[in-house]
Gaussian input, Z-matrix of N, CA and C with variables (Angstrom, degrees):
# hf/3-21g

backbone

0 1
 N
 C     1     B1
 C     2     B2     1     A1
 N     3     B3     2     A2     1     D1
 C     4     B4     3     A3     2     D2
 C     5     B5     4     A4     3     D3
 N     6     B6     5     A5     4     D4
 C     7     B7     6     A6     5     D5
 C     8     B8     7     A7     6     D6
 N     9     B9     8     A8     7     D7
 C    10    B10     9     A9     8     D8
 C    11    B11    10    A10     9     D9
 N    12    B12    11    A11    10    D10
 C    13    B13    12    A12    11    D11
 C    14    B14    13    A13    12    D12
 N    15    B15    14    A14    13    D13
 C    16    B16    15    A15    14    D14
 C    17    B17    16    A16    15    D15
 N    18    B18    17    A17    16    D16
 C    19    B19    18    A18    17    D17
 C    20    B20    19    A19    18    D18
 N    21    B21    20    A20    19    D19
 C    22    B22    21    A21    20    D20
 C    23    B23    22    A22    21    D21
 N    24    B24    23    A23    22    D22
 C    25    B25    24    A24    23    D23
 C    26    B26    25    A25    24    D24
 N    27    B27    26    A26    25    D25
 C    28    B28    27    A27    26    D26
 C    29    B29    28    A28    27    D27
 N    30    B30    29    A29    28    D28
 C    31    B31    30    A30    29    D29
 C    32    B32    31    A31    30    D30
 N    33    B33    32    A32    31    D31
 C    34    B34    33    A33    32    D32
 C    35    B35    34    A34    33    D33
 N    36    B36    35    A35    34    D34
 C    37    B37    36    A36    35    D35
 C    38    B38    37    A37    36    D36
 N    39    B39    38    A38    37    D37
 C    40    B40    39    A39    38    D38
 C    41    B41    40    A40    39    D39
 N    42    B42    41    A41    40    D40
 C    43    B43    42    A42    41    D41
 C    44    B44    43    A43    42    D42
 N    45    B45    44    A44    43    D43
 C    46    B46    45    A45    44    D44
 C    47    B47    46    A46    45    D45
 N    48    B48    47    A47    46    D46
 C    49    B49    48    A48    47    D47
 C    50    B50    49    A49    48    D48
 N    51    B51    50    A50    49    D49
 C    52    B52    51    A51    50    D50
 C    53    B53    52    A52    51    D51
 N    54    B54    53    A53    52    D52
 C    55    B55    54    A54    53    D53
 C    56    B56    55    A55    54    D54
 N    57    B57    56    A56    55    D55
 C    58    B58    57    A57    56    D56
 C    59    B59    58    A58    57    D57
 N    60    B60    59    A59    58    D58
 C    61    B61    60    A60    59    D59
 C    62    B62    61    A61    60    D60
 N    63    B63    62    A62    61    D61
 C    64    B64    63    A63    62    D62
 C    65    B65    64    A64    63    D63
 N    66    B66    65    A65    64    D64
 C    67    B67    66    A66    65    D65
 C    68    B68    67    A67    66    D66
 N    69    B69    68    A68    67    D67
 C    70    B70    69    A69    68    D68
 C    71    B71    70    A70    69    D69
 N    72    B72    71    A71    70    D70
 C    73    B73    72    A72    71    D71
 C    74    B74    73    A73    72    D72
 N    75    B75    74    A74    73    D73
 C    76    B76    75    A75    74    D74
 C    77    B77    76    A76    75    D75
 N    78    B78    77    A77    76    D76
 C    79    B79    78    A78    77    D77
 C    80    B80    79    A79    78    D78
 N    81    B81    80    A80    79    D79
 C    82    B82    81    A81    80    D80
 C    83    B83    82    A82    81    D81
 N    84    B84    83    A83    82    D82
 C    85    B85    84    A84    83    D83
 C    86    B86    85    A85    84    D84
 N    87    B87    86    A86    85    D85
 C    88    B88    87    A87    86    D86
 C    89    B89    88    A88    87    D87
 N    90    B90    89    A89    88    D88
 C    91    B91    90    A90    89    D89
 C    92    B92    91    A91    90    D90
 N    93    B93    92    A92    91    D91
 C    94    B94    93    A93    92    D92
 C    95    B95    94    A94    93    D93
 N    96    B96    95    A95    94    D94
 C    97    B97    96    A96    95    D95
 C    98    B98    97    A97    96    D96
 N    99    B99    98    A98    97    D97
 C   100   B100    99    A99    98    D98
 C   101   B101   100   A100    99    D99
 N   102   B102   101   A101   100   D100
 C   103   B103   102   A102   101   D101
 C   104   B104   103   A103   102   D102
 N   105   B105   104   A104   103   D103
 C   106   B106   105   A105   104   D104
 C   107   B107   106   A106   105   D105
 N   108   B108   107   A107   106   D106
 C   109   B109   108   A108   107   D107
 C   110   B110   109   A109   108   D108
 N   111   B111   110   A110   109   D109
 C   112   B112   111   A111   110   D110
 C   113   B113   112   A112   111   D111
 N   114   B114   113   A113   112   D112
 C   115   B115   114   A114   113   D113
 C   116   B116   115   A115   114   D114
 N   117   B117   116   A116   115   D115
 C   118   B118   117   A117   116   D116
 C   119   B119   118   A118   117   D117
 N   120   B120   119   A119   118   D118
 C   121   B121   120   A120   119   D119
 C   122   B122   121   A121   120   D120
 N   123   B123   122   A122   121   D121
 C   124   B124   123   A123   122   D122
 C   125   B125   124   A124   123   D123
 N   126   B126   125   A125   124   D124
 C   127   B127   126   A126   125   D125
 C   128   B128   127   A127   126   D126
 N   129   B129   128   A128   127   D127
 C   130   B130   129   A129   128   D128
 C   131   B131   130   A130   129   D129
 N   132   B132   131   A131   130   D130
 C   133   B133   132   A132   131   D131
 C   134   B134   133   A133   132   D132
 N   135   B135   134   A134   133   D133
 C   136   B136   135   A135   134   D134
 C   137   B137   136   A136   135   D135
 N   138   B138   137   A137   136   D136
 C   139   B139   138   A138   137   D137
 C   140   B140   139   A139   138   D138
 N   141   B141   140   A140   139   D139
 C   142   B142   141   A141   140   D140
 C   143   B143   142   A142   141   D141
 N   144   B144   143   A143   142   D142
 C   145   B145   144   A144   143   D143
 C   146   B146   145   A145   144   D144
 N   147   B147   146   A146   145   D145
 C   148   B148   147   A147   146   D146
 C   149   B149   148   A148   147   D147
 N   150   B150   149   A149   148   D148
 C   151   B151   150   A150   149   D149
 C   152   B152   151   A151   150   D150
 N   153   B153   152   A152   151   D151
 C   154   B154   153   A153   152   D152
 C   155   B155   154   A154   153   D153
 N   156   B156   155   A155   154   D154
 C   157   B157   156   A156   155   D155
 C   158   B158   157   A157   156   D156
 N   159   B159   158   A158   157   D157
 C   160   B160   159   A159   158   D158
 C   161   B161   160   A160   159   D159
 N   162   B162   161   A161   160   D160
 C   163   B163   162   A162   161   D161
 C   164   B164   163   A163   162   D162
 N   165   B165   164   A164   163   D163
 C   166   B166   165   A165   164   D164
 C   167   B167   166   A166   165   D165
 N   168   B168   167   A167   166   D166
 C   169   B169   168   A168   167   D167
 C   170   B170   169   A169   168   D168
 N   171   B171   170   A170   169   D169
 C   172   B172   171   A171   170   D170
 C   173   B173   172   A172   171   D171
 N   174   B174   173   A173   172   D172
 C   175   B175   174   A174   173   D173
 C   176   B176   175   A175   174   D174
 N   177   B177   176   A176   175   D175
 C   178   B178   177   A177   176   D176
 C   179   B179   178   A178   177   D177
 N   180   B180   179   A179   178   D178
 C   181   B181   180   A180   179   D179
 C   182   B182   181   A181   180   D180
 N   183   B183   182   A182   181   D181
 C   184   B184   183   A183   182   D182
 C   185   B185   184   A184   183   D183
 N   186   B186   185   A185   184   D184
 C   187   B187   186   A186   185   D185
 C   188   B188   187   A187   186   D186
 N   189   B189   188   A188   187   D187
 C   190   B190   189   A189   188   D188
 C   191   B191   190   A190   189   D189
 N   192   B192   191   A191   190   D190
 C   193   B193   192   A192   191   D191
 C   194   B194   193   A193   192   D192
 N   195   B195   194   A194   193   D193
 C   196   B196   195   A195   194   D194
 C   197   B197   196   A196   195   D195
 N   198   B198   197   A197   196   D196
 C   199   B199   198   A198   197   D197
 C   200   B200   199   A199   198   D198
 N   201   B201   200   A200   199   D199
 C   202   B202   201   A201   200   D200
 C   203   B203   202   A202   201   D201
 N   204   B204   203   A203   202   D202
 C   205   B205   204   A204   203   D203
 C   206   B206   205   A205   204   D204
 N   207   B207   206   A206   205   D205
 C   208   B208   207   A207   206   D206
 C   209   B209   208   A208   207   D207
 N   210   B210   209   A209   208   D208
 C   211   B211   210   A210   209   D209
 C   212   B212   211   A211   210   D210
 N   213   B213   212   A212   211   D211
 C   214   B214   213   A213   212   D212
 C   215   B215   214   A214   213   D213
 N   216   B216   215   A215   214   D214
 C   217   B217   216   A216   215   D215
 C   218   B218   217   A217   216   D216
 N   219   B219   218   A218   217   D217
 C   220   B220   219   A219   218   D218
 C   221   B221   220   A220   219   D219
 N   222   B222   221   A221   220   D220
 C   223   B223   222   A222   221   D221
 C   224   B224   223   A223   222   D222
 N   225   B225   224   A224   223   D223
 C   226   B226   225   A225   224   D224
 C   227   B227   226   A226   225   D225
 N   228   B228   227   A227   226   D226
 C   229   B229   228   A228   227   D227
 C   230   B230   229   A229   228   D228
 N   231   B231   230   A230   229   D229
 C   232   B232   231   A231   230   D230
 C   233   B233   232   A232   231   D231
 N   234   B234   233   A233   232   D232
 C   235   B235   234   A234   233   D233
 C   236   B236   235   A235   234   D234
 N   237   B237   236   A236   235   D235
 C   238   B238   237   A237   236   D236
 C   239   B239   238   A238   237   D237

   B1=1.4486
   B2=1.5187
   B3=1.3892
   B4=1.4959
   B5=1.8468
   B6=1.3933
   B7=1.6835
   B8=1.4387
   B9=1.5850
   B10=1.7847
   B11=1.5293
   B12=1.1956
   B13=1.5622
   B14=1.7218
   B15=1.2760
   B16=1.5858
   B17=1.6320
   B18=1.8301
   B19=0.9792
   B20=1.3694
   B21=1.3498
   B22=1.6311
   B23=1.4257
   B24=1.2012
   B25=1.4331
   B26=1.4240
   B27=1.8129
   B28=1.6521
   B29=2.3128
   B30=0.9977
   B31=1.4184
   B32=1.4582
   B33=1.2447
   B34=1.5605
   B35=1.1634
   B36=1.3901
   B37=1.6398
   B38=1.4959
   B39=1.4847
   B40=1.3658
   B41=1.5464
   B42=1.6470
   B43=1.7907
   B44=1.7487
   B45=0.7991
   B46=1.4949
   B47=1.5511
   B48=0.9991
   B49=1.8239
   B50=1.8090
   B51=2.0489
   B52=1.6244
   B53=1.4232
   B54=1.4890
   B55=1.7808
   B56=1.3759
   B57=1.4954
   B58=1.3790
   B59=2.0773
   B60=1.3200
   B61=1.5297
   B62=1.4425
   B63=1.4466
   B64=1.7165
   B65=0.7331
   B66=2.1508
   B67=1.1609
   B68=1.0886
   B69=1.5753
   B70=1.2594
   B71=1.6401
   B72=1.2815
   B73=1.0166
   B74=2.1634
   B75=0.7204
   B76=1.5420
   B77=1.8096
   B78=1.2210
   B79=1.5044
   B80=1.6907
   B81=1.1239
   B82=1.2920
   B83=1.0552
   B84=1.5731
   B85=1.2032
   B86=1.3641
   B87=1.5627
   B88=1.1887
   B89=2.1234
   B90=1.0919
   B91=1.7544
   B92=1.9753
   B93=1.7555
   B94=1.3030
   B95=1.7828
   B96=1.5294
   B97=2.0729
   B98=2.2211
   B99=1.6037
   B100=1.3690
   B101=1.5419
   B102=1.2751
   B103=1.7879
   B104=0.9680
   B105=1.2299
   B106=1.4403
   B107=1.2877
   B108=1.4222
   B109=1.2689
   B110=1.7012
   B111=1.2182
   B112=1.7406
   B113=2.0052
   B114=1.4778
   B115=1.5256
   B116=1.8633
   B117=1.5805
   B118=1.8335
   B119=1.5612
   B120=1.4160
   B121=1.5814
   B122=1.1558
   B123=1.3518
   B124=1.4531
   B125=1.7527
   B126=0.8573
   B127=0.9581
   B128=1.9568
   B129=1.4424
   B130=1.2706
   B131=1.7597
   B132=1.2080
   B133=1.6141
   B134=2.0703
   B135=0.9810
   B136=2.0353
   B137=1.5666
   B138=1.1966
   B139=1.4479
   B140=1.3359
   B141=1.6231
   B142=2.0467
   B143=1.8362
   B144=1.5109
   B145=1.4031
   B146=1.5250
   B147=1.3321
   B148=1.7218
   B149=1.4249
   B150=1.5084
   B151=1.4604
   B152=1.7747
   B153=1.0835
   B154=2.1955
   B155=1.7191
   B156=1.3075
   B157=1.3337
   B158=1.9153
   B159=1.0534
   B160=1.2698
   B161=1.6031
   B162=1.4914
   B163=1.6123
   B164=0.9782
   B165=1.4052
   B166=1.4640
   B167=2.0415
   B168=1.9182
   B169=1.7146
   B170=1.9513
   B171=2.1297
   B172=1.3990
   B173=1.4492
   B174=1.2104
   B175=1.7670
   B176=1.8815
   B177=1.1650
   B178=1.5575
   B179=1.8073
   B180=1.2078
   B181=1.4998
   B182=1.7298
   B183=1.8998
   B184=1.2129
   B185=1.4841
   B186=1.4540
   B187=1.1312
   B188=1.5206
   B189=1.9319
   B190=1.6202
   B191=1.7628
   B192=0.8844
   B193=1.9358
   B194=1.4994
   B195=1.2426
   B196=1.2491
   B197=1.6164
   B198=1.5015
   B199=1.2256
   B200=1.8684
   B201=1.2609
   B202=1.6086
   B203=1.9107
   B204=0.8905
   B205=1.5193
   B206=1.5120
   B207=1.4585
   B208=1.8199
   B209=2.1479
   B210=1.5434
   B211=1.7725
   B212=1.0257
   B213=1.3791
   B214=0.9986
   B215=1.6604
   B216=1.9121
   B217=1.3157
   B218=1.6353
   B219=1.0353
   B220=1.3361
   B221=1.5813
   B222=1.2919
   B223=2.0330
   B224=1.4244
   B225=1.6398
   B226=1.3371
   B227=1.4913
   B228=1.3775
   B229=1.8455
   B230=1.2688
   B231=1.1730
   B232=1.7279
   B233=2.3842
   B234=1.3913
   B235=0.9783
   B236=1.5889
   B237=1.5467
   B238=2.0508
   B239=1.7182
   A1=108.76
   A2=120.89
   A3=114.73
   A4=83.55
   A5=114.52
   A6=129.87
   A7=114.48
   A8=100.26
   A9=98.88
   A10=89.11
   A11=110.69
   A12=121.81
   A13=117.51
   A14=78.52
   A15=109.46
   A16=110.51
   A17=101.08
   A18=119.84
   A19=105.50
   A20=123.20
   A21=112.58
   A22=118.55
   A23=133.25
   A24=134.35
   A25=136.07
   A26=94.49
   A27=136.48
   A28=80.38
   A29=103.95
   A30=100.75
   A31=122.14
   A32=114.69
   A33=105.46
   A34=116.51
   A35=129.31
   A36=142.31
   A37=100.10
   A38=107.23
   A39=98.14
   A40=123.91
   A41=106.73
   A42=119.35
   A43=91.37
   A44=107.42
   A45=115.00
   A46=103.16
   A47=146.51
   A48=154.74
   A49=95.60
   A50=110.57
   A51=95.86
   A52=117.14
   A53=102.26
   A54=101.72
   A55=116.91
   A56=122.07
   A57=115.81
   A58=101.00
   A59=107.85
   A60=96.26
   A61=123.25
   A62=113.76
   A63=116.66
   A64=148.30
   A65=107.97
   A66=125.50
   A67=104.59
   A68=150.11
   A69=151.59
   A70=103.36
   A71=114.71
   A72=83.20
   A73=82.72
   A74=111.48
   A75=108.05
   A76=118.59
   A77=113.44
   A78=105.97
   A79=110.88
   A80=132.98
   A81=140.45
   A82=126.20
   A83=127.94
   A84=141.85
   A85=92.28
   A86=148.81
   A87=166.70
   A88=111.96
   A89=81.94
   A90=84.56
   A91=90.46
   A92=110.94
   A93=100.74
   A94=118.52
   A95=102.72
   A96=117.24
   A97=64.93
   A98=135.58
   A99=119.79
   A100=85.41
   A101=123.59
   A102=139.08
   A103=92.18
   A104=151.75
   A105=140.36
   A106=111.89
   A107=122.75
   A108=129.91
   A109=115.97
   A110=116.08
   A111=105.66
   A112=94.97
   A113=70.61
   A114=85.84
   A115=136.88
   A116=109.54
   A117=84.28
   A118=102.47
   A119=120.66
   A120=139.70
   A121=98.49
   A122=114.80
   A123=126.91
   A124=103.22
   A125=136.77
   A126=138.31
   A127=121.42
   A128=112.70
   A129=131.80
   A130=98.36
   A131=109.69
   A132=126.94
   A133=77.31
   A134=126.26
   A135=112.26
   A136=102.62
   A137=105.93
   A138=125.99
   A139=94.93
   A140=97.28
   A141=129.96
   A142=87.89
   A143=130.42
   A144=114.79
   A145=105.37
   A146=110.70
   A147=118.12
   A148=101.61
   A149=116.17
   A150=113.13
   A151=91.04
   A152=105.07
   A153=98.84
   A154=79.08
   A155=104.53
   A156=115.80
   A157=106.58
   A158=107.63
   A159=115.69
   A160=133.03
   A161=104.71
   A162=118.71
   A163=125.28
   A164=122.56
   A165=133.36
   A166=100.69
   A167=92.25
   A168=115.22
   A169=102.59
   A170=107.56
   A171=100.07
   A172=83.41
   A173=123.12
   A174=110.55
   A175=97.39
   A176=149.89
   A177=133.02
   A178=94.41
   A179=124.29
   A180=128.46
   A181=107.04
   A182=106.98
   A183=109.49
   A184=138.96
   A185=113.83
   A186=117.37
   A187=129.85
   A188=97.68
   A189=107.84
   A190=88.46
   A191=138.57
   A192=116.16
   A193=85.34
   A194=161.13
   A195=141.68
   A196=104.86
   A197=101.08
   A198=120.12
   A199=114.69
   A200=98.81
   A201=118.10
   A202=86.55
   A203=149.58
   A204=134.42
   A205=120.12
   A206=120.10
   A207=116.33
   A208=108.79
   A209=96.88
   A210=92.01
   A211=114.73
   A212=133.34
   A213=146.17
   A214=138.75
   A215=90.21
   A216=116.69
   A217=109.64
   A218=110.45
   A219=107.69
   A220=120.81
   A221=102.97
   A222=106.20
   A223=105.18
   A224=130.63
   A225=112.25
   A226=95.57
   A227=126.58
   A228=103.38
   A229=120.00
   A230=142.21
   A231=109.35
   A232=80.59
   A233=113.40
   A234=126.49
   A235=107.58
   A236=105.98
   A237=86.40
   A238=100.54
   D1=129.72
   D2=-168.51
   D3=-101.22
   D4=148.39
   D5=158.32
   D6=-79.50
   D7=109.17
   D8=179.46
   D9=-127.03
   D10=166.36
   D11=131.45
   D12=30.89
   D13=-92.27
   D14=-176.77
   D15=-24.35
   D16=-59.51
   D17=-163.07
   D18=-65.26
   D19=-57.31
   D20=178.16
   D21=-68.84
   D22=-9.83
   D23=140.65
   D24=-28.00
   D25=-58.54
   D26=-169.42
   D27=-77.93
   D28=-66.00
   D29=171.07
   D30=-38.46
   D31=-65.56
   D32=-176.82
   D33=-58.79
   D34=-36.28
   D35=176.30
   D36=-36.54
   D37=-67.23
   D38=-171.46
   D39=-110.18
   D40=42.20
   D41=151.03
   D42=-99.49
   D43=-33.09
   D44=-173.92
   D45=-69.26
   D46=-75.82
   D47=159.11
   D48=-16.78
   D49=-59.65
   D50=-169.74
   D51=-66.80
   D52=-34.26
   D53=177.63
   D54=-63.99
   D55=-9.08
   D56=-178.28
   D57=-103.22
   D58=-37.83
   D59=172.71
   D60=-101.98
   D61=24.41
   D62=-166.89
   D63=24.17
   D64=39.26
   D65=-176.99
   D66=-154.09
   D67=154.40
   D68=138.79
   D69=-4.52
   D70=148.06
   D71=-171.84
   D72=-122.16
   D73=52.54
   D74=-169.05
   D75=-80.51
   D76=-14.77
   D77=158.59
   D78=-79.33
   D79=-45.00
   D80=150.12
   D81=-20.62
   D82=-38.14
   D83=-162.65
   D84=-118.30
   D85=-17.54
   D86=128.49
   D87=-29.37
   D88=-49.07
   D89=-164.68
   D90=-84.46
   D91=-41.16
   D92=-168.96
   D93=-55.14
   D94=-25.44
   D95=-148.39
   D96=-77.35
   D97=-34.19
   D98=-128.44
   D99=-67.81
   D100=169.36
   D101=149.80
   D102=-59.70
   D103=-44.88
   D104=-139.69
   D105=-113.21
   D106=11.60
   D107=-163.98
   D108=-59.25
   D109=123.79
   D110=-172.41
   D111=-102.77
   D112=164.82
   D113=157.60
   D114=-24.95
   D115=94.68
   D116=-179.65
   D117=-116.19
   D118=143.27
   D119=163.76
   D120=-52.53
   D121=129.69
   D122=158.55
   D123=-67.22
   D124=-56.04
   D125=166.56
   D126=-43.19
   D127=3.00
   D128=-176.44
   D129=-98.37
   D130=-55.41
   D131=-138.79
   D132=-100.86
   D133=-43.73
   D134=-162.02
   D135=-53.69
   D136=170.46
   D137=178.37
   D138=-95.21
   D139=121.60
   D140=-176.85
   D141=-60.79
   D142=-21.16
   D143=-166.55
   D144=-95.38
   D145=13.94
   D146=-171.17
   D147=-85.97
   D148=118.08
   D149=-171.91
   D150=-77.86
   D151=131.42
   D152=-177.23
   D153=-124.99
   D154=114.43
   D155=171.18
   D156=-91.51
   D157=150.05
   D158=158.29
   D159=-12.76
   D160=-42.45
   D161=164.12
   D162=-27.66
   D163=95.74
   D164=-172.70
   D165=-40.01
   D166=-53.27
   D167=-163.61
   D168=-46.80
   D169=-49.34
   D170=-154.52
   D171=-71.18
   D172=-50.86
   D173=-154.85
   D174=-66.24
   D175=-2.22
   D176=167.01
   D177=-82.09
   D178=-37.14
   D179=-158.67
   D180=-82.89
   D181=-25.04
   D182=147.98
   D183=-78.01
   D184=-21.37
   D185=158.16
   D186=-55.77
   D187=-57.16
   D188=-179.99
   D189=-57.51
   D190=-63.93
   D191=-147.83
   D192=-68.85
   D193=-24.63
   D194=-169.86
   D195=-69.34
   D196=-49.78
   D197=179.06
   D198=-35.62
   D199=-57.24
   D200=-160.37
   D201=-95.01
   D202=-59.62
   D203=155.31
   D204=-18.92
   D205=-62.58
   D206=173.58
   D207=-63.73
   D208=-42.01
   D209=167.12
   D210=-41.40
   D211=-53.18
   D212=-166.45
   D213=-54.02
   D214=-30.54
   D215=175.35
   D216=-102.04
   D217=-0.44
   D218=175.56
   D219=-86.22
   D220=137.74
   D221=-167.75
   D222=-60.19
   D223=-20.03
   D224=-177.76
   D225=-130.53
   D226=108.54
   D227=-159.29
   D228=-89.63
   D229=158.47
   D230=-164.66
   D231=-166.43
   D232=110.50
   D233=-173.89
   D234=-82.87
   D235=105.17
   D236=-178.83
   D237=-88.03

């Protein structure tokens, strides 16, 4: 395996994924690589100990890093 780019990218994606569900996130990262991958709730995959207050601002600022975390894991990454 050569270390490019990619790889510390492919890295942050998923420190970024555990700090948001407080766990490895390797079935996650399991179901995403599948063809068959369906639909998952962000609200499925976060950590139950995440105080998510009412704040319109934290829950968009939790979305965008979720957002840019799954980009991240994707083989061609493309940010809409």
């Amino acid at each position: 395996m050569v270390v490019t780019e990619k790889c510390d990218v492919y890295s942050f994606g998923v420190l970024a994924l555990e700090t948001l569900m407080g766990k490895h996130p390797c079935e996650l990262l399991v179901s995403l690589s599948a063809l068959s991958s369906k639909n998952i709730m962000l609200s499925d995959i976060l950590d139950p100990r995440l105080s998510l207050s009412s704040d319109r601002r934290i829950a968009k600022d939790i979305v965008f890093a979720a957002t840019i975390a799954s980009a991240c894991l994707r083989s061609n990454p493309k940010f809409r």
